[in-house]
Structure formats: structure tokens, C-alpha cells
C-alpha positions in Angstrom: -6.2 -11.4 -2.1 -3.0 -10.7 -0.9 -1.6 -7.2 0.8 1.5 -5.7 1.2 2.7 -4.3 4.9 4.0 -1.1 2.8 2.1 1.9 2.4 1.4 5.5 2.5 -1.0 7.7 2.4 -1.8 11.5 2.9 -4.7 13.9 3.4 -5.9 17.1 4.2 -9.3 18.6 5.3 -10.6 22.2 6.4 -13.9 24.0 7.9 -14.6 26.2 10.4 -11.4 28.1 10.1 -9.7 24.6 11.2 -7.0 22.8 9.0 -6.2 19.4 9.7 -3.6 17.1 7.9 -2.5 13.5 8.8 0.0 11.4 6.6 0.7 7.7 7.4 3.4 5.1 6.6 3.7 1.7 6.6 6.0 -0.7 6.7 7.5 -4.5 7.7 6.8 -5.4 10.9 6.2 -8.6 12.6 2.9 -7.8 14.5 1.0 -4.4 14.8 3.1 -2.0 16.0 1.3 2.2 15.6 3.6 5.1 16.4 1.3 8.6 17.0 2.4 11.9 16.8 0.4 14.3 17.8 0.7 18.6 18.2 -0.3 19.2 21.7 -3.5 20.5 21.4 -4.6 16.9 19.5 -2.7 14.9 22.2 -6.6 13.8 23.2 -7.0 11.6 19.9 -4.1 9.6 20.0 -6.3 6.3 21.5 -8.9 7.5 18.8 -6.1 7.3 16.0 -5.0 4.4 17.4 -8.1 2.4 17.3 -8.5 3.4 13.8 -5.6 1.7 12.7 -6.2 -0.8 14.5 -9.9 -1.7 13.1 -8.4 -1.1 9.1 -4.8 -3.3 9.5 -3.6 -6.4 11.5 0.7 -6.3 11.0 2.7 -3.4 10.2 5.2 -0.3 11.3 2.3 2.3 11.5 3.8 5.8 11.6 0.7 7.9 11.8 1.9 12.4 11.9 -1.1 14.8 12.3 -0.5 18.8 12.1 -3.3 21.3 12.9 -3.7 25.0 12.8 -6.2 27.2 13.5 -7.3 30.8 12.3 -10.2 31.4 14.5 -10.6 34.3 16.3 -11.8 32.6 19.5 -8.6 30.4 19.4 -6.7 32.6 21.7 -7.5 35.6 24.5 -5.7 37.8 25.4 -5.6 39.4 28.9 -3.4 43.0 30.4 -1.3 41.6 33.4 -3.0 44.5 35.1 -0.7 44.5 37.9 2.3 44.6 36.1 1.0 47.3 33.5 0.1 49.8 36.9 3.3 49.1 38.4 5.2 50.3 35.1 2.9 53.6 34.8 2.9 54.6 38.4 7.2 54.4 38.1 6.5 56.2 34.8 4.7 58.8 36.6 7.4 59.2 39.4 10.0 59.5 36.7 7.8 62.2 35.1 7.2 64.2 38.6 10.7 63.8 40.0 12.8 64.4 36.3 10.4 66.7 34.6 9.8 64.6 32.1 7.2 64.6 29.5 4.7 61.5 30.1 4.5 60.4 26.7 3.4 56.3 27.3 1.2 55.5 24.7 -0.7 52.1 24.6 1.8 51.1 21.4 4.4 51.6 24.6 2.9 48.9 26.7 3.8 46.5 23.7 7.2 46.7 24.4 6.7 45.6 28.3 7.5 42.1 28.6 4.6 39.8 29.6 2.7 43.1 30.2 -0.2 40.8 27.7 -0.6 37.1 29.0 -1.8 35.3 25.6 -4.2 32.2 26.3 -5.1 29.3 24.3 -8.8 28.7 24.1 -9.8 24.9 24.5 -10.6 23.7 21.6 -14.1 21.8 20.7 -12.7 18.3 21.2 -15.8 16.4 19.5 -15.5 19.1 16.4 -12.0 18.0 16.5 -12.6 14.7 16.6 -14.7 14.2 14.3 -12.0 15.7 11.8 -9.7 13.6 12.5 -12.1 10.6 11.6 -13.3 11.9 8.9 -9.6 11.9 7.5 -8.5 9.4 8.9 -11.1 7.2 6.9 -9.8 9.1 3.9 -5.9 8.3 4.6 -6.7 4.7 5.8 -8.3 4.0 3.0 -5.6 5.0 0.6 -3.2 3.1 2.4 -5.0 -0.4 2.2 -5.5 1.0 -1.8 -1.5 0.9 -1.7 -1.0 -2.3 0.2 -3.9 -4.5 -1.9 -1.6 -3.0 -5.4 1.8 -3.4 -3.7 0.2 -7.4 -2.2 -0.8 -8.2 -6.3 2.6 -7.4 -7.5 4.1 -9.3 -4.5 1.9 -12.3 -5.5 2.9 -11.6 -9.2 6.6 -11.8 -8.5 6.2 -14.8 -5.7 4.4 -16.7 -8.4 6.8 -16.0 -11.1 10.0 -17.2 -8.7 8.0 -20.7 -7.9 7.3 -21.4 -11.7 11.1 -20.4 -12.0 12.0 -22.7 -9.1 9.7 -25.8 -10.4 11.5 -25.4 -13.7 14.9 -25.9 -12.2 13.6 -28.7 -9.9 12.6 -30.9 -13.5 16.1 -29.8 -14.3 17.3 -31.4 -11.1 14.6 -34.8 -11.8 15.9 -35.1 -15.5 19.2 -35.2 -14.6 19.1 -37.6 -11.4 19.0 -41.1 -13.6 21.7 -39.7 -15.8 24.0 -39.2 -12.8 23.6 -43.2 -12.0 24.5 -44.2 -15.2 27.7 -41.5 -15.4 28.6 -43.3 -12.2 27.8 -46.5 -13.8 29.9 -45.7 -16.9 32.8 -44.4 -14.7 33.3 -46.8 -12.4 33.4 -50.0 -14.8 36.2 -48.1 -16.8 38.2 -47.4 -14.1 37.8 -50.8 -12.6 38.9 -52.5 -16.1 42.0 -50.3 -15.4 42.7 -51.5 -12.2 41.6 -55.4 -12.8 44.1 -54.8 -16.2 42.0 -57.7 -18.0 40.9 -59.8 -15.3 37.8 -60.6 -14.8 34.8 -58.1 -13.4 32.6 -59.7 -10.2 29.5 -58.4 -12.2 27.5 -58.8 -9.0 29.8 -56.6 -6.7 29.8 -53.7 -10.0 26.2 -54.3 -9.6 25.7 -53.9 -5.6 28.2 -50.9 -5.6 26.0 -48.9 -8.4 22.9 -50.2 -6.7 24.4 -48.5 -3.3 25.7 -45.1 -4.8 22.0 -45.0 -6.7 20.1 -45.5 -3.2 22.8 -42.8 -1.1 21.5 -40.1 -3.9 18.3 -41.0 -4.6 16.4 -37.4 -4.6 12.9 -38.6 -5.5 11.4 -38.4 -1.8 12.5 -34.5 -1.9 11.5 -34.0 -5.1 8.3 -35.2 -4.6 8.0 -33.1 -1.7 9.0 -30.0 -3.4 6.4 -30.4 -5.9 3.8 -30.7 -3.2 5.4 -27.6 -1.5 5.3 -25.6 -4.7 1.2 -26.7 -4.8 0.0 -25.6 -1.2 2.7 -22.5 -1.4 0.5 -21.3 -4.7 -2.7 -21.9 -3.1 -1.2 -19.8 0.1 1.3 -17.7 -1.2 2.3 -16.6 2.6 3.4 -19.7 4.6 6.8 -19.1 6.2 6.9 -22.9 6.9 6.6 -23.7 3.8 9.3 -21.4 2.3 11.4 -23.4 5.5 10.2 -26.6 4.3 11.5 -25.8 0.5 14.7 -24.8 1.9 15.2 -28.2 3.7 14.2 -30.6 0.9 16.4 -28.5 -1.4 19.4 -29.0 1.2 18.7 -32.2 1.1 19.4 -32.7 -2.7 22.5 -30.8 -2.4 24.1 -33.2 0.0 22.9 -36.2 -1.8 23.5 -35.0 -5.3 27.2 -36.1 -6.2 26.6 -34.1 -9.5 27.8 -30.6 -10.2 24.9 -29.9 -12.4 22.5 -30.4 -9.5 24.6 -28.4 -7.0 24.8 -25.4 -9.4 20.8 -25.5 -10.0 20.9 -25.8 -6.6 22.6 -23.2 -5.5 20.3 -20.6 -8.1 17.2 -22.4 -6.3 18.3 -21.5 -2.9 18.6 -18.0 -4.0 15.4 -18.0 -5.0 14.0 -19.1 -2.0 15.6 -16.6 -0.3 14.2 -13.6 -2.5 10.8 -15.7 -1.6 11.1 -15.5 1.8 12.5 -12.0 2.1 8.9 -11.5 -0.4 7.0 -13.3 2.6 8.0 -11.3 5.1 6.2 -8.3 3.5 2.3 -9.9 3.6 0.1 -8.5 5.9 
């Protein structure tokens, strides 16, 4: 079984007046590569996240976002900057004395004096924490690989589909290789009657000169070779060297070919090869 480096998944859990969410990407990348971003109070799980993703995938962009909030009670305290709060009511008493003012401060008054309240976040309960974010990140992990294994049977579906469509044109290309000898054949004994203007053909030169063009685009070699390729390439469906390989035998028939049929199916094949390998790049 084949997977695909492209994924996603997403996933949400509560408890304890705790809400937790993490949603994670994937995408092509050469080796491993996991980007974490974490609120600040979470900023203690990021080597916990990443050894996560790194036990569940080997290759890939991993993009993992987690968002928390909180609605206990005991998240935050709250604390009167005493001295701060005494020093405004003893100049609100001297205003009182010294004006005749009525002392009207209420508490609602203090509300209004800035950082007269110093608000607190309460550490957190790391392990309950933690073992949130495991809990969903099994969850979110495991829909991602769910993604990548369907995304990897449709890759292998299409890759499969372009080799059978490749293999055809390559019989296209091994039907029409004698045919291009005997055109040649054909050619060159009319236009040599022309130029001999009824003298007599060296049979054995005509011969050595077909014999020669017939060798300089012989095609079996790579053809054979291709077949071989399209074999081990079904078998492992993920073999950059092979898609390389493929590329070079098929070169090799274009310079050798002589025939515009052959370079045209050519020319289709190599664009197939290239859809193949842009496929390749995209198994884990």
C-alpha cells in the first residue's frame, strides 16, 4: 500500500471546563519536516506534538495549529495593587478635606483606576494538559494517515493507468520500427534509380547502406529495457530512478528514430513521464 504526503485532519475535545482543538496539514516535502504552533500557555507540548508526528509519518510538510481556552474559575486571580489603591484614596481624602468635597469613591470607582487590579494567570495542570493533547492528537493523526492511505490508492490508480498508457504507445513505437527500415529501404532504391538514370544498381552497396541506417536506429535494446522498467516500476510504483531510467531509454528512441511517427509518440510518452514523476514526488 501506497500513501500520499497530502492530508488534513481536524479535531476537537473538551472536559474539565478545558477546550482543546488541533488541525494538521500535510503536504510534499522531501524529508520530514513538522512546523508547531502553539498558544503560549501550550508552548510545553510542542516536543510532545512533535514526537507524535514523528512516530505516525516518515516525509512530509507537517503544519500542526493547536488553540486552547479555558473557562475555569481557578484559571486566573486576581489581586488589589494595594499600594496603589491607598495612595489614590488617601489623595481622594485630601481632595475631600481641603475642597469640601463629598467622598463618594465607591468600590465600582476603583474599576476605573488603571492597574489598580493585577490579573494573574494560574499555571495550568501540564500532565491534564497533556494528556489532551494526546488524546487528540491520536484522533487528528489518525485521520490524516485515513486521507494519505485514500489520496496513495488513487495516486497508485492514476500511476498505473499512465504506465498501461505508456506501454501501449511503446508497442506503437516496436510495430512501427521494421516498417521504418523498409520505408528507408523503399526510398532510397527509387531515388538511386533516379540518379543512376538506368544504370545499373551495386546491390551489395544498396544492401550495406540499409543494413547501416537499420543498425544507427535500431530501438530494440531501449525497448526492451522499457518493458522491464514498466515491470519493476508496477511492482514499486515509487522509484524516482526508474521514472529517470524511463526518461533516458525514451530519449534514446527519439534520437535514433528517423521516423516522425515515433518522435510524435514520443513526445506524448515523455509527457507522461513527466505527469509520473510529478505523481512520484507525492508518496510518502
Amino acid at each position: 500500500m501506497i500513501y500520499s504526503m497530502t492530508g488534513f485532519g481536524r479535531g476537537k475535545i473538551e472536559g474539565q471546563g478545558r477546550e482543546m482543538s488541533i488541525e494538521i496539514k500535510t503536504l510534499n516535502h522531501r524529508f520530514l519536516d513538522v512546523y508547531v504552533k502553539l498558544p503560549r500557555t501550550l508552548s510545553f507540548l510542542e516536543e510532545d506534538i512533535r514526537g507524535m508526528v514523528q512516530q505516525h509519518l516518515s516525509r512530509g510538510r507537517v503544519e500542526v495549529a493547536v488553540s486552547y481556552s479555558t473557562q475555569r474559575s481557578d484559571a486566573v486571580d486576581v489581586q488589589v495593587n494595594q499600594p496603589l489603591v491607598d495612595a489614590y484614596l488617601a489623595c481622594f481624602n485630601k481632595l475631600s478635606q481641603e475642597r469640601n468635597l463629598p467622598n463618594d469613591i465607591c468600590v465600582s470607582s476603583l474599576l476605573h483606576i488603571p492597574e489598580a487590579f493585577v490579573v494573574n494567570e494560574v499555571e495550568e495542570d501540564q500532565e491534564a494538559l497533556r494528556q489532551m493533547a494526546r488524546t487528540l492528537m491520536e484522533q487528528v493523526l489518525h485521520q490524516v494517515k485515513d486521507m494519505r492511505r485514500k489520496e496513495g490508492e488513487n495516486l497508485k490508480s492514476d500511476l498505473l493507468e499512465r504506465i498501461k498508457k505508456i506501454e501501449s504507445m511503446v508497442r506503437c513505437i516496436e510495430q512501427r520500427a521494421p516498417q521504418v527500415v523498409d520505408e528507408y529501404r523503399e526510398k532510397l532504391k527509387n531515388r538511386l534509380k533516379d540518379l543512376l538514370q538506368g544504370s545499373e544498381l551495386d546491390e551489395n552497396r544498396f544492401n550495406m547502406e540499409v543494413v547501416y541506417f537499420a543498425e544507427r536506429c535500431n530501438i530494440t535494446e531501449e525497448i526492451v529495457r522499457l518493458f522491464s522498467h514498466f515491470k519493476q516500476f508496477r511492482d514499486a510504483l515509487e522509484s524516482d530512478f526508474l521514472v529517470q531510467e524511463m526518461n533516458r531509454e525514451v530519449n534514446t528512441i527519439s534520437s535514433k528514430a528517423n521516423d516522425l511517427t515515433i518522435i510524435n509518440l514520443v513526445v506524448d510518452i515523455k509527457s507522461e513521464i513527466e505527469k509520473i514523476r510529478e505523481q512520484v514526488q507525492n508518496i510518502e
